[in-house]
C-alpha positions as YAML, in Angstrom:
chain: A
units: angstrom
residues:
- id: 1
  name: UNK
  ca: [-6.86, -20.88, 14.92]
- id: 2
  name: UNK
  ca: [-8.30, -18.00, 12.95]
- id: 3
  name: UNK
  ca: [-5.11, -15.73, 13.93]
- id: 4
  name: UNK
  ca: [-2.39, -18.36, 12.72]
- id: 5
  name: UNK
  ca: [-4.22, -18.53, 9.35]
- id: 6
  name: UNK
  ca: [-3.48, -14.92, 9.23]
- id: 7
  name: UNK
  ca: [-0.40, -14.81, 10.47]
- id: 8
  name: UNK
  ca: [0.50, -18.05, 7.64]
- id: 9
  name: UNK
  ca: [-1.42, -15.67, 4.89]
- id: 10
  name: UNK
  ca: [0.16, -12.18, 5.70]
- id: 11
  name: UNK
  ca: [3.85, -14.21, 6.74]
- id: 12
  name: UNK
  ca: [3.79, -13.23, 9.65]
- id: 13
  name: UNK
  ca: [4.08, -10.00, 9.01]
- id: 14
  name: UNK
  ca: [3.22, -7.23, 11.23]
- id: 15
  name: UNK
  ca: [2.15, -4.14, 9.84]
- id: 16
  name: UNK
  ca: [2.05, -2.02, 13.03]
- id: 17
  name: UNK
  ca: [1.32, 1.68, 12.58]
- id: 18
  name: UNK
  ca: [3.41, 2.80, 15.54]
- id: 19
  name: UNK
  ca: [6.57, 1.75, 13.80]
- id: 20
  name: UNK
  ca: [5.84, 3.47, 10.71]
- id: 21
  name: UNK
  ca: [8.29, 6.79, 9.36]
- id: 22
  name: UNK
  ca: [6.25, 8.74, 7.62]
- id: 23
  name: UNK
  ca: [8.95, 10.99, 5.70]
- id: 24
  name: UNK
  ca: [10.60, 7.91, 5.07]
- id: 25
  name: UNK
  ca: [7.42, 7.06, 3.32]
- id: 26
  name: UNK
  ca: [7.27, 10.09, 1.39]
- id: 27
  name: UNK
  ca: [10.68, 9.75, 0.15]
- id: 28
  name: UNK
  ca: [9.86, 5.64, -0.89]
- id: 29
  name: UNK
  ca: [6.63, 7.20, -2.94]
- id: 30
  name: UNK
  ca: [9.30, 9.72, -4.76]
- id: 31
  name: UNK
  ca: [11.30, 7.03, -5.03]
- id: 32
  name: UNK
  ca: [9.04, 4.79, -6.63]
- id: 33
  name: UNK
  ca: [6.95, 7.83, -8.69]
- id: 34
  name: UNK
  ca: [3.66, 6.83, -7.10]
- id: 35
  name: UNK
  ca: [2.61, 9.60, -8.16]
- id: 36
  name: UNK
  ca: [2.70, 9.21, -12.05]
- id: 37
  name: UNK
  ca: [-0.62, 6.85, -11.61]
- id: 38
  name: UNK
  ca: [-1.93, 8.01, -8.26]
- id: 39
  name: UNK
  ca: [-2.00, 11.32, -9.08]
- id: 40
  name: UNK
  ca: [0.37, 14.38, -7.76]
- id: 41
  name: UNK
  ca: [-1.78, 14.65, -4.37]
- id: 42
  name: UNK
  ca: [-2.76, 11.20, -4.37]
- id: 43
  name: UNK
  ca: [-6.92, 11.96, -4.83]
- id: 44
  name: UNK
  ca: [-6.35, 12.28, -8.61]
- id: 45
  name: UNK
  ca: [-5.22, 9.00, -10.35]
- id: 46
  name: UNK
  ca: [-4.64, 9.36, -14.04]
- id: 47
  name: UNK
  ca: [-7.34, 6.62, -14.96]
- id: 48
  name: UNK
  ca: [-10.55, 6.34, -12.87]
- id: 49
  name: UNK
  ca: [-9.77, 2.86, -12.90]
- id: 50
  name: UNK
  ca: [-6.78, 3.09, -10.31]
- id: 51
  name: UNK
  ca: [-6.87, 3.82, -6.49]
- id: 52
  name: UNK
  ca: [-6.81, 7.29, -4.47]
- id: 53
  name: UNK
  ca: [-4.52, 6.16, -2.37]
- id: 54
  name: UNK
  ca: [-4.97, 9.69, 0.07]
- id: 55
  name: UNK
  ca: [-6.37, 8.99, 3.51]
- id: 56
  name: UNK
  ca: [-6.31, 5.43, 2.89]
- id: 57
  name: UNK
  ca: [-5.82, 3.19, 5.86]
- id: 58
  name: UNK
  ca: [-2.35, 2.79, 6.53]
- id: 59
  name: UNK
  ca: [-2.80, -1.21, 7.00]
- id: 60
  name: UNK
  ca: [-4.87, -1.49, 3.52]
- id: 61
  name: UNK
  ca: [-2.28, 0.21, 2.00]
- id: 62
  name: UNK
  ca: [0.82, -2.04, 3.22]
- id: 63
  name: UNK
  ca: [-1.51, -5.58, 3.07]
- id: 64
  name: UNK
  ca: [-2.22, -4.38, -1.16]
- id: 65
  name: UNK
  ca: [1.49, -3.95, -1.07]
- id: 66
  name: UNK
  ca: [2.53, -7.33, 0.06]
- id: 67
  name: UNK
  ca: [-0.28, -8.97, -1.41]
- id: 68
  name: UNK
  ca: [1.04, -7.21, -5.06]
- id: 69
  name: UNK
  ca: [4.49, -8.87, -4.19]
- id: 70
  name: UNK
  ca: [3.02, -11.98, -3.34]
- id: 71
  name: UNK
  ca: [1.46, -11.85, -7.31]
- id: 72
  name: UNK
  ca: [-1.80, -13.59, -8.15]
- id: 73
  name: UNK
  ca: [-0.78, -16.76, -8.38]
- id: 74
  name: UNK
  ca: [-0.06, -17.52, -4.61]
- id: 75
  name: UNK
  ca: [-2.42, -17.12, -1.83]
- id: 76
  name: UNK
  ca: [-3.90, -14.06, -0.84]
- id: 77
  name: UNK
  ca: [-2.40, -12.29, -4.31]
- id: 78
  name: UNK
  ca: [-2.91, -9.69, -6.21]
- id: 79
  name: UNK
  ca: [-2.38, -9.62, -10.37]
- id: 80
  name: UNK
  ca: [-1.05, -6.36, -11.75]
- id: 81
  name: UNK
  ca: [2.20, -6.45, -13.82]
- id: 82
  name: UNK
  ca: [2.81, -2.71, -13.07]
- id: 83
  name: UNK
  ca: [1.71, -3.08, -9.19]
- id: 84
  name: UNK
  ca: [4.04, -6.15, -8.45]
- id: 85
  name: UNK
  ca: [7.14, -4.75, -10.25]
- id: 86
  name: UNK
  ca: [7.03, -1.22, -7.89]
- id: 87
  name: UNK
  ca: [5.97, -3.89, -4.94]
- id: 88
  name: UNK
  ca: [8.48, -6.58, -5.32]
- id: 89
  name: UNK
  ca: [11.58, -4.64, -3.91]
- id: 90
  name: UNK
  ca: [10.22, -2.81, -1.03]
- id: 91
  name: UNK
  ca: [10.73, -4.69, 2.31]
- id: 92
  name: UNK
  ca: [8.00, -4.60, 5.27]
- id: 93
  name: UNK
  ca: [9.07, -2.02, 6.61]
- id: 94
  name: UNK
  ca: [9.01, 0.09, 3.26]
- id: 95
  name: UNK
  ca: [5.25, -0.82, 2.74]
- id: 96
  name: UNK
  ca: [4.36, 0.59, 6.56]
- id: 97
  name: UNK
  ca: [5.82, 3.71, 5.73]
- id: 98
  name: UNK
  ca: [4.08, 3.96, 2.53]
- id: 99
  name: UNK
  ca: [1.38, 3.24, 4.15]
- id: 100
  name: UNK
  ca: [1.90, 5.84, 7.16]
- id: 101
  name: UNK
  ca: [2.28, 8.31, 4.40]
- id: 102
  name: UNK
  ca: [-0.57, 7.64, 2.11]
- id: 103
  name: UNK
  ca: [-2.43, 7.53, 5.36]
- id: 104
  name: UNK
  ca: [-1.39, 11.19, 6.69]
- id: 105
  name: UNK
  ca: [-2.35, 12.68, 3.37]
- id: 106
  name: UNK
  ca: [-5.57, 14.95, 3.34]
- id: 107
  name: UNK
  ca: [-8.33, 12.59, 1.58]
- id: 108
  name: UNK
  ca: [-11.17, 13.20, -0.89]
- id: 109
  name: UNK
  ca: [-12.36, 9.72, -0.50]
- id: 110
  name: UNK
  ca: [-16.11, 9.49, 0.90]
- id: 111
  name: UNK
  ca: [-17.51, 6.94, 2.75]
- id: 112
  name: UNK
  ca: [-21.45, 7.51, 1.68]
- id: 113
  name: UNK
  ca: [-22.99, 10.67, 0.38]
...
């Protein structure tokens, strides 16, 4: 039961890792000048208040993605104006290559110091 509420939340949507491209990835960040928020090498966001999206977990990155095109208002959403207008276009696959990507990326992100 607990794995079709998933599947219902997510869409059914699987966001398997072996699938993922990761140049296409890179070229979908380009694309979409990630970037310009999430800094050049994706450890140095512009405001402290946004992600490093470096070394991030692949699946984390492409769940935040749907969830962003989903918006706030629906189940499982996510409210950011900025976040669901990059987000609304990309397809599934799109967001496991971003993901891929983000994920390949040397990280400075620490789990406990």
């Amino acid at each position: 039961m607990k794995k079709l509420i998933i599947a219902l939340a997510l869409g059914a949507v699987s966001f398997s890792a072996s699938a993922a491209d990761v140049k296409r990835g890179e070229e979908l960040t380009k694309k979409y000048n990630c970037a310009s928020c999430h800094g050049a090498d994706f450890n140095k966001p512009i405001d402290p208040s946004y992600p490093k999206l470096a070394g991030q977990h692949a699946d984390y990155i492409a769940h935040a993605l749907n969830a962003y095109k989903r918006g706030g208002d629906q189940a499982n959403g996510r409210s950011n104006p900025i976040m669901a207008g990059f987000a609304k276009p990309l397809s599934n696959q799109d967001m496991i290559d971003i993901g891929a990507y983000l994920h390949s990326l040397p990280s400075q992100l620490v789990v406990s110091k």
